[in-house]
LOLUMLO-142492 format. One line per 3 residues: number of its first residue (from 1); their letters; for each residue x, y, z of C-alpha. Coordinates in steps of 0.05 Angstrom, whole numbers, always signed. Layout:
BEGIN
NUM) a) X/Y/Z ~ ...
//
This chain:
BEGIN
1) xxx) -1215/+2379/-1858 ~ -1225/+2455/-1858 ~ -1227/+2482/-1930
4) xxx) -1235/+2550/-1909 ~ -1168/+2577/-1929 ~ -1148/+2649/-1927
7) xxx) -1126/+2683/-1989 ~ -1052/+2686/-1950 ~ -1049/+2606/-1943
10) xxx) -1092/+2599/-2012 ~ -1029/+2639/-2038 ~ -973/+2604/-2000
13) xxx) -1005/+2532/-2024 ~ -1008/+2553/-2096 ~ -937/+2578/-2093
16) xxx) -909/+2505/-2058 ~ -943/+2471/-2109 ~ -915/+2503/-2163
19) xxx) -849/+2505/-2126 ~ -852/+2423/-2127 ~ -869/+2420/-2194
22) xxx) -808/+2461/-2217 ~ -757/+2426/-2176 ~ -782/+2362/-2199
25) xxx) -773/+2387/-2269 ~ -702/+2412/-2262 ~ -647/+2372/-2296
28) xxx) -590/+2349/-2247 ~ -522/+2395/-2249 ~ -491/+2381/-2323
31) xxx) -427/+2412/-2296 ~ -386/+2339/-2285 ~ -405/+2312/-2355
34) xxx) -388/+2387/-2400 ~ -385/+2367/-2466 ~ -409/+2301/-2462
37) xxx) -479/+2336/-2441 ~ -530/+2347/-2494 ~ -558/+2412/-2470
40) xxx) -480/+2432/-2480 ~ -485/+2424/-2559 ~ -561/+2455/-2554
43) xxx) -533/+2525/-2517 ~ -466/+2525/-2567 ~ -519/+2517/-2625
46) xxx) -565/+2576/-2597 ~ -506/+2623/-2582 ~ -483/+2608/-2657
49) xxx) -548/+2625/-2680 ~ -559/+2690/-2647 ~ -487/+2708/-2661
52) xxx) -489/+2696/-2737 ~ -565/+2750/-2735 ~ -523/+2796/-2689
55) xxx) -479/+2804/-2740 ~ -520/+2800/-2796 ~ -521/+2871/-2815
58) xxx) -444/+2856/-2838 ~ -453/+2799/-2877 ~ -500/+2779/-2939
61) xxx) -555/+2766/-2898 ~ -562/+2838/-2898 ~ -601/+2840/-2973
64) xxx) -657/+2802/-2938 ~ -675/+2863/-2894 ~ -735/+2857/-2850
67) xxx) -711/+2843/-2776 ~ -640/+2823/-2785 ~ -633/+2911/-2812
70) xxx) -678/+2943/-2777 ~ -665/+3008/-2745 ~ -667/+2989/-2672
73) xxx) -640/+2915/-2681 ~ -586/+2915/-2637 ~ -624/+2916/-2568
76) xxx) -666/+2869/-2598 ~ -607/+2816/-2625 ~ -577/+2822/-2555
79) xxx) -638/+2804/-2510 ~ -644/+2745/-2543 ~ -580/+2716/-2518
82) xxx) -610/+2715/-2449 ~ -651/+2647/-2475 ~ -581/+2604/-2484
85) xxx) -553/+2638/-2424 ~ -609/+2622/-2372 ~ -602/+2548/-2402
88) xxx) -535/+2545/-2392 ~ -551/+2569/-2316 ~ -606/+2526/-2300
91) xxx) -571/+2469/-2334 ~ -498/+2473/-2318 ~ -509/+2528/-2251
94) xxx) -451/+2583/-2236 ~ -396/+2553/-2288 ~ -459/+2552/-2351
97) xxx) -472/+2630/-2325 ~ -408/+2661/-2324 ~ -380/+2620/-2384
100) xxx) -432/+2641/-2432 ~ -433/+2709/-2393 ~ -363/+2712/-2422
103) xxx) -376/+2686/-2488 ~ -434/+2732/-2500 ~ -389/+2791/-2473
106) xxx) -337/+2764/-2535 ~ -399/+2776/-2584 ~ -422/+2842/-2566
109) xxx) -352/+2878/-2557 ~ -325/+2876/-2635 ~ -398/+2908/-2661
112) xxx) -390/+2976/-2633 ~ -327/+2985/-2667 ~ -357/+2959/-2733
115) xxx) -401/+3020/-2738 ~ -441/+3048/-2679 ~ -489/+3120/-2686
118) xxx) -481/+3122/-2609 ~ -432/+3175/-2585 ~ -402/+3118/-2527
121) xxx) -413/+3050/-2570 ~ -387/+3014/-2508 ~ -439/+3028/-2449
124) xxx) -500/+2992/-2477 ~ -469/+2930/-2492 ~ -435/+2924/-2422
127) xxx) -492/+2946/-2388 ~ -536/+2893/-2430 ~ -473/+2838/-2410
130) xxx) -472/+2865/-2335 ~ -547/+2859/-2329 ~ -541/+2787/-2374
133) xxx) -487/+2765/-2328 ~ -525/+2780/-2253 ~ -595/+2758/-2274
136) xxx) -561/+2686/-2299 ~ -524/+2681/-2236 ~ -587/+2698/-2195
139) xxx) -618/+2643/-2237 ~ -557/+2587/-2221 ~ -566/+2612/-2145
142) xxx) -640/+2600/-2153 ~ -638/+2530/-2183 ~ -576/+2508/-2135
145) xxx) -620/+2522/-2079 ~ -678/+2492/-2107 ~ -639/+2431/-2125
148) xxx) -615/+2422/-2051 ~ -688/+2435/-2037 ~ -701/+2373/-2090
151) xxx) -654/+2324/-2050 ~ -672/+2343/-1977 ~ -752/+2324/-1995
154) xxx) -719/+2254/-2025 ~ -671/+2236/-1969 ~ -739/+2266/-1919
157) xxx) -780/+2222/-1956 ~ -722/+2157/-1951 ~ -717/+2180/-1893
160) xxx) -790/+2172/-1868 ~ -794/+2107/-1909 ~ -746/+2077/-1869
163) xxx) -775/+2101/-1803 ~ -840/+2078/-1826 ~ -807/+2007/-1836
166) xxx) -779/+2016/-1772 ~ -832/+2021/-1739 ~ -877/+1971/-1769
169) xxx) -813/+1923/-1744 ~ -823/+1955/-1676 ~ -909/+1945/-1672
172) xxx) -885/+1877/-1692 ~ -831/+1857/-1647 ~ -859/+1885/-1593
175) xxx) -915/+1825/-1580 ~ -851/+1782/-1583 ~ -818/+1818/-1532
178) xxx) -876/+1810/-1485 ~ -879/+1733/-1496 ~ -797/+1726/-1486
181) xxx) -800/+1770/-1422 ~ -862/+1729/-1408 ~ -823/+1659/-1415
184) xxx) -766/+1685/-1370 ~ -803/+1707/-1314 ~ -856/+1638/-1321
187) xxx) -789/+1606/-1318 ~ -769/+1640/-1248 ~ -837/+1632/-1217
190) xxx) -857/+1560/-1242 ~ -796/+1536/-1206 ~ -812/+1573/-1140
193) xxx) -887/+1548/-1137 ~ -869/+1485/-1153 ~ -839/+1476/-1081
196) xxx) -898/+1517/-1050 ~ -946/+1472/-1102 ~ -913/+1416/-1074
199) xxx) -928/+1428/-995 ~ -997/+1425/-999 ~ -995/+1366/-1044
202) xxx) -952/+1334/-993 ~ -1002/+1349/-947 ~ -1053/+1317/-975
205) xxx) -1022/+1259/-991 ~ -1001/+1251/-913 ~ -1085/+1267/-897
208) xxx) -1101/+1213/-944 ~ -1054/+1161/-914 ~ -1075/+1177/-847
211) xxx) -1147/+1169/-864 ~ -1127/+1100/-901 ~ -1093/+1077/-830
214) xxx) -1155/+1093/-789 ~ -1209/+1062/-843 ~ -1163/+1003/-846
217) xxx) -1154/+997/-767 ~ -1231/+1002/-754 ~ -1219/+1079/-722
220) xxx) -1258/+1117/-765 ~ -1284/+1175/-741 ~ -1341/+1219/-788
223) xxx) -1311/+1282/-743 ~ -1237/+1264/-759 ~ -1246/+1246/-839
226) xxx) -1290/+1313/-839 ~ -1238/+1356/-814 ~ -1177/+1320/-858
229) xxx) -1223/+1329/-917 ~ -1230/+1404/-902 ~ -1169/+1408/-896
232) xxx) -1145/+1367/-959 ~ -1200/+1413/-998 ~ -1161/+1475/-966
235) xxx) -1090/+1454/-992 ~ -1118/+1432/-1067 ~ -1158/+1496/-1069
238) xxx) -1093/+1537/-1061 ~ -1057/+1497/-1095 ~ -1102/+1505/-1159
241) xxx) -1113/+1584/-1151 ~ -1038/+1583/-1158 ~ -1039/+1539/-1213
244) xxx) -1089/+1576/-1256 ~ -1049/+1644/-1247 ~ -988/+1607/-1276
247) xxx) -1033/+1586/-1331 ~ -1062/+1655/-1337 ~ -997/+1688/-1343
250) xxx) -971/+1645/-1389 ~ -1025/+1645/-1436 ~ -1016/+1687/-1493
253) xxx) -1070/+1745/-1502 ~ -1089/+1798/-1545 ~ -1094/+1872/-1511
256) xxx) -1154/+1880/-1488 ~ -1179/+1944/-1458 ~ -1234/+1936/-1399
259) xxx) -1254/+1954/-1327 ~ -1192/+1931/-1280 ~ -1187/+1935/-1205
262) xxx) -1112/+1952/-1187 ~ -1114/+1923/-1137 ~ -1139/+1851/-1156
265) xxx) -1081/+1860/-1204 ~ -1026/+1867/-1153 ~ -1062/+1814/-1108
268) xxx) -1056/+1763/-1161 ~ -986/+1776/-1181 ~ -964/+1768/-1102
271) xxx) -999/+1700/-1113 ~ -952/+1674/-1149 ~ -887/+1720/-1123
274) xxx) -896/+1706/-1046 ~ -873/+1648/-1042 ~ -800/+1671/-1083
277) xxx) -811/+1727/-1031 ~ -816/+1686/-970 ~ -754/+1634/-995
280) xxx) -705/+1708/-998 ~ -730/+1716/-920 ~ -765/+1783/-954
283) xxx) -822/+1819/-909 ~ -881/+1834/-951 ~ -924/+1897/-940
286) xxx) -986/+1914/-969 ~ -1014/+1985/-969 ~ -1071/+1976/-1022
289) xxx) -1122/+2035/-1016 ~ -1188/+1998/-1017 ~ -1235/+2048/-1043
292) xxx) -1200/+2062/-1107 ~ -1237/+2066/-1172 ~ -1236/+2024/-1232
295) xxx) -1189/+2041/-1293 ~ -1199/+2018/-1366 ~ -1132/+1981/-1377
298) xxx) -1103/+1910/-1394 ~ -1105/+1863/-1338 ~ -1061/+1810/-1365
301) xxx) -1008/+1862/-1386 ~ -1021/+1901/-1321 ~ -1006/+1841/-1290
304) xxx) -942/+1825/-1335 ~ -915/+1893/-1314 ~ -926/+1887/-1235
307) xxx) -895/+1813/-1242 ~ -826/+1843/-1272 ~ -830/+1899/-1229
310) xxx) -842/+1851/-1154 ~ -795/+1799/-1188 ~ -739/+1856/-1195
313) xxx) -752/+1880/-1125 ~ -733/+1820/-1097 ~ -682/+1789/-1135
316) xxx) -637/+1857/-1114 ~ -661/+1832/-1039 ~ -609/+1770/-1037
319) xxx) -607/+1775/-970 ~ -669/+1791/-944 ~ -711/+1853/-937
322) xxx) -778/+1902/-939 ~ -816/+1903/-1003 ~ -867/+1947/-1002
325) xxx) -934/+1954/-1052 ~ -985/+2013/-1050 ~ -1029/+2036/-1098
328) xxx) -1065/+2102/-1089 ~ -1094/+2156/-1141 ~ -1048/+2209/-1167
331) xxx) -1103/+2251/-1178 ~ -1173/+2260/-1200 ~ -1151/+2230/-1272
334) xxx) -1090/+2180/-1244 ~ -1077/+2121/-1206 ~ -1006/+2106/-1181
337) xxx) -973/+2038/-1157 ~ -917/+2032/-1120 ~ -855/+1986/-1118
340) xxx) -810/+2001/-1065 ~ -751/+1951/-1044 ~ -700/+1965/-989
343) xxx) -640/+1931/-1038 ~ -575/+1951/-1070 ~ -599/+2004/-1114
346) xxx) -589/+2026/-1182 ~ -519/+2059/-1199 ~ -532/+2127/-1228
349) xxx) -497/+2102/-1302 ~ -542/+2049/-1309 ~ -611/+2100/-1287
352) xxx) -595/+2121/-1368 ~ -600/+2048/-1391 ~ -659/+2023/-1347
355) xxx) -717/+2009/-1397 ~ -661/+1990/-1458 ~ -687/+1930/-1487
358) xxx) -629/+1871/-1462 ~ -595/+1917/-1416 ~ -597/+1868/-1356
361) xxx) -543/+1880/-1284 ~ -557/+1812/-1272 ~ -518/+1751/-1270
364) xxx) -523/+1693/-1314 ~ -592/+1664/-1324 ~ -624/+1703/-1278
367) xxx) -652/+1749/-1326 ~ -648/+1775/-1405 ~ -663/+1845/-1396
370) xxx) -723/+1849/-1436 ~ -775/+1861/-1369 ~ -769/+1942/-1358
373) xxx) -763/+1945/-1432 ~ -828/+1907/-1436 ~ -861/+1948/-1377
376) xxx) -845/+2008/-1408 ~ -876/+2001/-1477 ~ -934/+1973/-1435
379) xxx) -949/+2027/-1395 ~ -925/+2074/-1461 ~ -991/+2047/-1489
382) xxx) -1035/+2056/-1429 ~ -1017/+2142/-1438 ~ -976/+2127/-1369
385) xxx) -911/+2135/-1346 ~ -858/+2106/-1304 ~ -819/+2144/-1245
388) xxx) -759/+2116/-1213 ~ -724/+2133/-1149 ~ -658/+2094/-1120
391) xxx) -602/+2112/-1087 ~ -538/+2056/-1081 ~ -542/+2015/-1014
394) xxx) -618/+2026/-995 ~ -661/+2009/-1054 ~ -706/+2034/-1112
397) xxx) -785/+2056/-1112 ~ -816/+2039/-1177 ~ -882/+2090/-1186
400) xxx) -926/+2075/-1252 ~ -981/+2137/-1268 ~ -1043/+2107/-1296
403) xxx) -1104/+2142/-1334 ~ -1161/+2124/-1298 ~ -1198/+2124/-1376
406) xxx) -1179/+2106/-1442 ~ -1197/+2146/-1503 ~ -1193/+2079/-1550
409) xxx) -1244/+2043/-1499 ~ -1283/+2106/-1499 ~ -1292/+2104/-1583
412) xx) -1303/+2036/-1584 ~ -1355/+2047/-1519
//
C-alpha cells in the first residue's frame, strides 16, 4: 500500500472521514412524529428561555443587572437563538427552519417598539432574522443531503452484501453445474459407445469361438490363433481406451492448472464423439496444427468444453454433414480452436440467449441447456473467450481464445 499521500488527498481523506462520522451522527427527519419528538419539547424549552432573557430588560429580572442589562445586550440576546434554530434544522430539516425562523421573527419584532436608541429600530432585527432564517435553511439543505448521502452508503452497502452472497451462491453452484452438464452429455455418449463398445466385443467373442472350433476339430494352427489373438488384443485395446475416457470424463475433479497439449484434448474428446458422429452419417475433419505449444490450462475441463461444443455440432447435423476441428495460435500469447458444423444455424434471437444457463432449442431429453453455460464460465476462468459465427441454413463456427500462460500457475510456479 503506498502511504505517500499528498497534502491534497491527505486533505480530501480527513474531510470523508469526518463527513462519515457526521452523517452517522445525524438523527433521522423528526418532521412525521412533530410533537411527539423529544427534541420538539427541547427547541420550545430553548426558544422560551432565550425569549424570557430577551426580554428581560422589561421585566424584574432587570434588578439583577449583569448580562441580562448590559448596554449592548440586544445583539448578544439575539445570536443566541441561532442554537434552538439550527436544532430545529438539523433535527426536523426545512419545516424546523422556517418555523422557528418565524417564531424567532415573533420575538424580535415587539422589542423595538418597547424602547429602541436606534433611529430605524426595525433593520437590525430583520437583518439578524433574514440572516437567522438563510443560514438555518442552508443547514436543513446541508443535512437533507447528507442524510440521502447516509442511506445511499446503506442500501450500497445492502446492496454489496447481497451481491457478495450472490456470488458466493454462484462460486458454489457453479461446480454443480459442471457435474449436471457433465451427467447429460455422459448420458448421450455412454449410449453411443455402447454400440461401438459392443462391436469389438462381438468380435472377439466370434475370434474366440472360431479358435474353440479349430482346437476342438484338431485344426489348430500357431499362425491362425496368432493372428486371431492380435486381432482380439486390437478390438479389447480400443475398446478399453474408450472405456477409460468415459471413466475419465465422468470422474469428478478438482481444477487443476498444468501443461496441456490442445490437441491431445480434442483427440480424446473425438474418441468418444466419433462414433455419435459416424451413426448421424457426419464427415469428420481434422485440421490440428502439429507444432503448437503447450498452454497451462485444465485438461479435464478443456475436455468438458470441446465435448459440449462437438456434441452440439452434431446433434444440429440430423441429417448428416461436415464437422470441422482446427486448432491454431491466435497469436504469440493465444491459442484458438475451432468448431465449425455445416447445420441449421442459430436464429439471431436466440445468439442473445446462447450461454444462458437452461436456455436449451432442443427437443425433449436431448439436452438441459446447462453445456454453453458451463463452457462459458470455463473458459471465463481460463482469461479466454468465446466467438460465435452462424448464419440460419448453413451452420455455426464455435472459436475459443486461449492464454497460452496462466498468472495463478505462474504464482504457484
Amino acid at each position: 500500500m503506498n502511504n505517500n499521500l499528498t497534502p491534497k488527498s491527505t486533505w480530501q481523506h480527513w474531510k470523508e472521514s469526518w463527513a462519515r462520522r457526521i452523517i452517522e451522527w445525524l438523527p433521522e427527519n423528526q418532521s412525521p412524529r412533530g410533537m411527539r419528538s423529544p427534541h420538539f419539547w427541547i427547541i420550545t424549552a430553548l426558544m422560551a428561555i432565550l425569549t424570557l432573557v430577551y426580554y428581560a430588560g422589561h421585566t424584574p429580572l432587570a434588578h439583577f443587572g449583569g448580562f441580562l442589562t448590559c448596554a449592548y445586550p440586544h445583539d448578544i440576546h439575539r445570536a443566541l437563538f441561532l442554537f434552538p434554530i439550527i436544532y430545529a434544522a438539523v433535527a426536523f430539516r426545512g419545516w424546523g427552519a422556517l418555523s422557528t425562523s418565524f417564531l424567532f421573527l415573533c420575538v424580535v419584532l415587539p422589542r423595538p417598539f418597547l424602547g429602541s436608541p436606534y433611529a430605524a429600530p426595525l433593520v437590525r432585527p430583520l437583518l439578524f432574522v433574514l440572516f437567522t432564517a438563510f443560514l438555518s435553511l442552508l443547514t436543513a439543505m446541508l443535512v437533507d443531503r447528507m442524510e440521502k448521502e447516509k442511506k445511499a452508503r446503506a442500501e450500497l452497502s445492502a446492496a454489496y452484501q447481497e451481491l457478495s452472497e450472490y456470488h458466493q451462491r454462484l462460486k458454489e453452484s457453479q461446480e454443480e453445474l459442471i457435474q449436471a452438464e457433465k451427467l447429460t452429455s455422459l448420458g448421450q455418449m455412454a449410449a453411443s459407445i455402447a454400440h461401438e463398445v459392443n462391436n469389438p466385443l462381438a468380435g472377439v467373442l466370434v475370434y474366440t469361438q472360431l479358435l474353440t472350433k479349430k482346437i476342438a476339430g484338431n485344426k489348430f494352427s500357431k499362425e491362425v490363433a496368432l493372428d486371431y489373438l492380435s486381432k482380439m488384443d486390437s478390438e479389447l485395446t480400443r475398446s478399453t481406451r474408450l472405456i477409460r475416457n468415459l471413466l475419465d470424463f465422468a470422474r469428478q475433479s478438482p481444477p487443476a492448472l498444468r501443461e496441456v497439449n490442445l490437441n491431445e484434448v480434442v483427440n480424446r474428446v473425438l474418441d468418444l464423439a466419433a462414433h455419435s458422429a459416424e451413426l448421424q452419417h457426419i464427415q469428420i475433419i481434422k485440421e490440428l496444427n502439429p507444432s503448437l505449444p503447450e498452454l497451462v490450462a485444465d485438461f479435464d475441463q478443456l475436455q468438458q468444453v470441446c465435448t459440449n461444443l462437438i456434441l452440439n455440432a452434431i446433434q444440429a447435423m440430423p441429417e448428416g454433414g461436415r464437422l470441422t476441428l482446427r486448432t491454431s495460435t491466435a497469436n504469440d500469447s493465444q491459442l484458438k480452436i475451432e468448431v465449425q458444423d455445416t447445420g441449421c444455424g442459430i436464429s439471431p434471437e436466440n445468439i442473445r440467449k446462447l450461454f444462458t444457463p437452461f436456455f436449451t432449442t432442443k427437443g425433449k431429453g436431448k439436452g438441459v441447456g446447462l453445456g454453453l453455460a458451463v463452457a462459458y464460465g470455463i473458459i471465463q476462468r481460463h482469461k479466454g473467450r468465446i466467438a460465435v459465427q452462424t448464419k440460419e441454413g448453413e451452420g455455426t463456427t464455435f472459436t475459443i481464445y486461449l492464454p497460452l500462460h496462466h498468472e495463478e500457475h505462474e504464482e504457484k510456479g
